[in-house]
Residue frames as qw, qx, qy, qz and C-alpha x, y, z in Angstrom:
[[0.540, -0.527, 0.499, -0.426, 144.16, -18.62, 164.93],
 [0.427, 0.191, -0.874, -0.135, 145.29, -21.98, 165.66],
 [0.859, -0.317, -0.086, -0.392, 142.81, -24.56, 166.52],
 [0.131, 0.403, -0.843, 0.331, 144.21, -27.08, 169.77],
 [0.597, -0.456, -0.483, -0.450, 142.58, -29.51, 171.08],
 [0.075, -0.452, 0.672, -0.582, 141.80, -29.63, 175.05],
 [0.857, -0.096, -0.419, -0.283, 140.46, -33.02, 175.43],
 [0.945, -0.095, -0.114, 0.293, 142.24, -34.89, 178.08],
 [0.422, -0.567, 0.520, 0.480, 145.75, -33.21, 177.77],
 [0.808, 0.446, 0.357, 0.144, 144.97, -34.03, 174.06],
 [0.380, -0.600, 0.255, 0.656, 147.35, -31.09, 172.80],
 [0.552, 0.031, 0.658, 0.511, 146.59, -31.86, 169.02],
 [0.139, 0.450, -0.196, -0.860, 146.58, -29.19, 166.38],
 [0.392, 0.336, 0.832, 0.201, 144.04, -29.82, 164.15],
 [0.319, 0.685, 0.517, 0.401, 143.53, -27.01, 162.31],
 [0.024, -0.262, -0.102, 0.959, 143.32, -22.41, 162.19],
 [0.038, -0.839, -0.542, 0.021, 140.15, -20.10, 161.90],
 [0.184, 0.741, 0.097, 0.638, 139.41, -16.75, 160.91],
 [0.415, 0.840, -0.349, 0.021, 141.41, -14.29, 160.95],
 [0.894, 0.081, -0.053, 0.438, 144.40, -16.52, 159.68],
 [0.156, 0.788, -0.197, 0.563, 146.40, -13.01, 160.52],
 [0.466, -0.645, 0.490, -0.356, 146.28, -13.52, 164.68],
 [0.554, 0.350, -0.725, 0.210, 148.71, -16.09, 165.63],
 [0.405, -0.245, 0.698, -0.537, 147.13, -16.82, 169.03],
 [0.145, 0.204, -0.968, 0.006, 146.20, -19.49, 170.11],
 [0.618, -0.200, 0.015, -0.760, 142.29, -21.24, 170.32],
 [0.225, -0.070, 0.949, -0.207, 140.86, -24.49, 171.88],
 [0.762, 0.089, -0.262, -0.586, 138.24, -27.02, 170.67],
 [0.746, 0.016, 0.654, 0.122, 138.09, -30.88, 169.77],
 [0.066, -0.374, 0.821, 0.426, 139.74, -32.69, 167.27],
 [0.664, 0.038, -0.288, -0.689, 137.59, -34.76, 165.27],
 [0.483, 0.032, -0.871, 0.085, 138.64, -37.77, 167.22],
 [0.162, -0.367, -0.691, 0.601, 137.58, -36.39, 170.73],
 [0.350, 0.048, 0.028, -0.935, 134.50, -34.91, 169.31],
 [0.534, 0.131, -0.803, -0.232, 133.67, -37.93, 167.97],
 [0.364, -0.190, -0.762, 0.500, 134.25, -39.69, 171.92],
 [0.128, -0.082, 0.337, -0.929, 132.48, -36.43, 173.31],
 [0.665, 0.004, -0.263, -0.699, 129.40, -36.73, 171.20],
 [0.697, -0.287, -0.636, -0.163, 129.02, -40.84, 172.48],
 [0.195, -0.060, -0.661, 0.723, 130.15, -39.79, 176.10],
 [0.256, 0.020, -0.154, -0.954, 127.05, -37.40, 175.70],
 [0.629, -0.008, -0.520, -0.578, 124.85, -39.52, 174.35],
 [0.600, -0.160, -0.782, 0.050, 125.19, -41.99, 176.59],
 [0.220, -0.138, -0.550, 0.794, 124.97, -39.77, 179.77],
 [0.521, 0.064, 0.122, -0.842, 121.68, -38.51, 178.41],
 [0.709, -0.200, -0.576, -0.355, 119.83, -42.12, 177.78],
 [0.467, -0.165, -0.787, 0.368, 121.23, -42.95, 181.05],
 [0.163, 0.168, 0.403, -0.885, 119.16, -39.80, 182.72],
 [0.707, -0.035, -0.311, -0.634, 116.30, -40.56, 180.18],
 [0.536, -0.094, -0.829, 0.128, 116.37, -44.31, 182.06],
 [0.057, -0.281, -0.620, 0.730, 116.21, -42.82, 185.70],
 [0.220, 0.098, -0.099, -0.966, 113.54, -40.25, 183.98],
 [0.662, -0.188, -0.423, -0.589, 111.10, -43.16, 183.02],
 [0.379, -0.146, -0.805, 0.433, 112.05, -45.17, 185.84],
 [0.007, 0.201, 0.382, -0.902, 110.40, -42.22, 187.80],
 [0.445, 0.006, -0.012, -0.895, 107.65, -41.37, 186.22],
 [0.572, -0.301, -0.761, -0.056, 106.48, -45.56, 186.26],
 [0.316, -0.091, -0.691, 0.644, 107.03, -45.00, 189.92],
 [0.239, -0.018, -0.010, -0.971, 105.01, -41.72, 189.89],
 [0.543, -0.151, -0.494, -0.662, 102.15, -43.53, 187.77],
 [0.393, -0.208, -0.858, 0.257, 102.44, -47.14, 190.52],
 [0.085, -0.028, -0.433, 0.897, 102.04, -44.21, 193.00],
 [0.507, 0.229, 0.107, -0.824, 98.47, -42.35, 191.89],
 [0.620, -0.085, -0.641, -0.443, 97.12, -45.63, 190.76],
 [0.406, -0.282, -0.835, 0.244, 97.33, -47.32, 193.92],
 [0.032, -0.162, -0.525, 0.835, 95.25, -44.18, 195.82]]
């Protein structure tokens, strides 16, 4: 099977996978836009871990002042 990436419109063969026999056709990332995925990712989870401790300060302000 051939590997394609579907980043974006990315379009870019970047490799085939078992069974090298079927000529269809398979989707992934490329190692560039896995690369981009993996900091897109990363950054979209520190930015929920922020709001996440933001909250629970709030939480703590909260049951200290009662």
């Amino acid at each position: 099977m051939t590997q394609v990436c579907y980043y974006k419109g990315c379009g870019v063969v970047y490799g085939e996978k078992e069974p090298l026999s079927d000529k269809d056709t398979t989707h992934g990332l490329c190692p560039k836009h896995l690369k981009i995925s993996l900091k897109e990712i990363k950054a979209e989870m520190e930015k929920y871990s922020m709001v996440n401790r933001e909250n629970q300060s709030q939480n703590t302000v909260l049951l200290l002042e009662k």
